[in-house]
Structures are given as structure tokens and as C-alpha cells.
N, C-alpha and C positions, 0 to 999 in steps of 0.2 A: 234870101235871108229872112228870117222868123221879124217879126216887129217885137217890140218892148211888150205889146200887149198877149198875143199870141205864144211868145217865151215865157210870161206867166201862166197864162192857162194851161201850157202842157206842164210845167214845171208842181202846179196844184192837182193838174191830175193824176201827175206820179204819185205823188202825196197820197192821195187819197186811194190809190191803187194799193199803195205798201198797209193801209192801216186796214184794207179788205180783206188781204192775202194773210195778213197776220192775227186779226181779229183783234183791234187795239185803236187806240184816238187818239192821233199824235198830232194832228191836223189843226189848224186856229190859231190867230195871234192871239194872246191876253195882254189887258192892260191895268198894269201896278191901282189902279183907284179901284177895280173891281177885286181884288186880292187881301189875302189876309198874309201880313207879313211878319217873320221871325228874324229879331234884329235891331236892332238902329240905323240900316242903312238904306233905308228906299229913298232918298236922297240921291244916292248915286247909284242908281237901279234903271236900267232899259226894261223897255216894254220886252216881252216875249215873243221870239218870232223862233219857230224850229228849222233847223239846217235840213237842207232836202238830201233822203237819200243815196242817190246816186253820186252827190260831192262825198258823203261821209264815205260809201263802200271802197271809192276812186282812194280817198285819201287813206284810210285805214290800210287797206291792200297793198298800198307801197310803203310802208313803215320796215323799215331794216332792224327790226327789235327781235329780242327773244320773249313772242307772247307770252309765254307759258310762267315765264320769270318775272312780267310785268303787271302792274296795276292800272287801270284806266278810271283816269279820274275827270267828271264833264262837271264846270262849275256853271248855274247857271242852267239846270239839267232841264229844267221845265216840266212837259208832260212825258219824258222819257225816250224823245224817238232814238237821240243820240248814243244811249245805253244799250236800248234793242238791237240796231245797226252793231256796236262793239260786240254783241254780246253773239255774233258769226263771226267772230275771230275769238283765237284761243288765247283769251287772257287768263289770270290769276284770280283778278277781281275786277270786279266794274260797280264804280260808286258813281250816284249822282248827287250832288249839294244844290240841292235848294230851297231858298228862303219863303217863296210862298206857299202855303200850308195847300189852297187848294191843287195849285201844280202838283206839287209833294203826292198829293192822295191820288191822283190820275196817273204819274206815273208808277206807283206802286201798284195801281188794277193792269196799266198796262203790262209792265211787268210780269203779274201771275200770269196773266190773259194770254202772252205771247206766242202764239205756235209757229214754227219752224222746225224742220226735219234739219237744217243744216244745222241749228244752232249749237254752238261750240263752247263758252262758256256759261252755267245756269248761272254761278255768284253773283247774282245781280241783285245791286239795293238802293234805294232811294233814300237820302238822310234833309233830313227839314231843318236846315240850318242855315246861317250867313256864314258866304264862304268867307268872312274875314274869322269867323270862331274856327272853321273846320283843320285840322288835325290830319296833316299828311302820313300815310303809312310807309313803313320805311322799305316795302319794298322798289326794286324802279317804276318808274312811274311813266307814263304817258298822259299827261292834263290837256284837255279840252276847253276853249273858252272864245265863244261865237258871240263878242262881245257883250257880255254879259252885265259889266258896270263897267261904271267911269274911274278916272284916273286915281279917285281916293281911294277906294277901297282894292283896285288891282294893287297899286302902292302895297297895301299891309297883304293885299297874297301875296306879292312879288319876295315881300320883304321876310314874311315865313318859309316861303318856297328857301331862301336862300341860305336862313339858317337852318331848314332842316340838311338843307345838300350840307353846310359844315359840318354839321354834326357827324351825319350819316353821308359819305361819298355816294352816290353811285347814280345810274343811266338817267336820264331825262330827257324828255322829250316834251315839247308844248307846241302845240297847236292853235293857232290865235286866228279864228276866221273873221272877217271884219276887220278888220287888227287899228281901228281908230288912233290908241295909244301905245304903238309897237315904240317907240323909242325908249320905254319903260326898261323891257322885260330886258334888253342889254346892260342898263342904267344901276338896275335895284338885284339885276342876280349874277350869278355866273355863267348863264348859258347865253350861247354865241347861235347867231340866222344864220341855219344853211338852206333855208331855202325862199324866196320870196312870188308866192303864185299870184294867179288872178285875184281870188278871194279869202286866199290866207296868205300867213306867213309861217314856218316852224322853226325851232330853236332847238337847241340840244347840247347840254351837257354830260359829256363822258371823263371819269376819274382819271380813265389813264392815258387822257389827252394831255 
């Protein structure tokens, strides 16, 4: 069996393999005191760390959605690796919401930058905002959030997330890696855990449950 330490290093060298192959720099944790932030919320803001790969492709690939009709939405998006990965499955749209401006900028080069012969959705964009301002699209959705904040500000996405599904019924899907404050996302919306993994957990709302 791999050690703790040896599990890191191959795990950084996929990393770094995917942003060779792609021509892109998704690689590097940041930390909120070196950032410029859009908002009021760096208060309840985690440092940046990007999801690897090979969890994102694993998880994206068994989604039982109709990509073509869905939205993917990553809050928390950072330097974009999360967008890139979606963005080899056939979504609708793929937005990233993030508050720090330099993030923001990195992943919009990574973004143009990105080469892939597979890739299957281009609609990719990066928005410089606090996900408590951003503005869900009404189409279904699939959101993304690899512990991105703390309980206060999930709170007011949870709690938009729910009146937008009033509003507007239809599919959801949320994907909570980390999932710190999963007792939430049952508490503040309507969508019910079917699944709870090593490293995430997903939730899913359907109208005509």
C-alpha cells in the first residue's frame, strides 16, 4: 500500500501531467491574504485547493443526466481545472463563480489556452463574483462545490438554490466534495443524498419525484 506521502506525490504528478497535456496551470494551492477579493465574504472563504482529475472524470462520467439539457455550475471555481474536466462532457453550459479576481484571470487564460481533441462542450466561462450574489440559470443544473465556504455563505446559496427550484421545478443535481457542512444542503433545500462516497457526497432533486 502507497503511504500518505507517496499518495500525494503521484496524485501532484497527475496534476501536473493534465496541465502539460493541456497547456493550462491549474496546479497550486492560493491563499485568500495573497488575493484580491470580490465581495463581502472572505470571512467565510477556504483557501484554494483544486480537485484532481481523475476524481472529477470518475465522477462526471457516472452522472445519470441529460448533458446536453444541463448546466454545470462549479462555485468556488478557482483557476478553472474543474470547468476544463466538465468541459469533456456534453453540457449546455459550464460557468465558474469566483470571487477572487486573480483566480478569475487564470482561469479565463486557462480556459482559452485549453487544447483537447475530445472536448465536447467550448461554452465555457469564468464569472468574478461571490457565489452568494450569483444568479442560477434556469436551466437543470449540476453544481459543483469542493468545499468552497463555510456554513454562512453555503446558507444563502442553499437558500437561493431553493427558491430558484420554487420558482422554476426542474433536475438538480449537487455535488459537495469535502462535504464539511452536508447536513445543510437537506436542511435549507429540497434536494434529498443519494449517494454518500469516500470524498463527496451528491444530492438530487427531480420535479417528478
Amino acid at each position: 500500500m502507497l503511504t500518505d506521502v507517496l499518495r500525494n506525490a503521484l496524485g501532484e504528478a497527475r496534476c501536473r501531467i493534465f496541465d502539460w497535456q493541456h497547456g493550462v496551470h491549474t496546479c497550486g494551492n492560493a491563499y485568500l491574504t495573497d488575493l484580491t477579493i470580490a465581495g463581502s465574504n472572505i470571512a467565510n472563504a477556504v483557501h484554494y485547493h483544486p480537485s484532481h482529475p481523475k476524481f472529477l472524470f470518475e465522477i462526471l462520467s457516472s452522472l445519470n443526466i441529460d448533458y446536453r439539457s444541463t448546466t454545470f455550475v462549479d462555485f468556488g471555481s478557482g483557476k478553472g481545472r474543474v470547468l476544463l474536466v466538465a468541459s469533456e462532457f456534453p453540457f449546455a453550459e459550464i460557468i465558474g463563480v469566483e470571487f477572487a479576481t486573480e483566480l478569475h484571470e487564470i482561469a479565463s487564460r486557462n480556459i482559452q489556452n485549453y487544447r483537447s481533441k475530445t472536448q465536447k462542450c467550448e461554452k465555457v466561462r469564468s464569472v468574478n463574483l461571490d457565489a452568494a450574489d450569483f444568479q442560477l440559470p434556469p436551466t437543470s443544473l449540476v453544481l459543483y462545490l469542493f468545499n468552497p465556504f463555510g456554513a454562512a455563505v453555503l446558507t444563502t446559496v442553499l437558500q437561493k438554490l431553493q427558491a430558484s427550484i420554487e420558482s422554476n421545478p426542474r433536475e438538480v443535481l449537487l455535488i459537495y466534495g469535502a462535504p464539511f457542512h452536508d447536513a445543510l444542503i437537506e436542511q435549507k433545500t429540497s434536494l434529498k443524498c443519494v449517494e454518500r462516497g469516500r470524498f463527496h457526497n451528491a444530492y438530487r432533486f427531480a420535479p417528478h419525484l
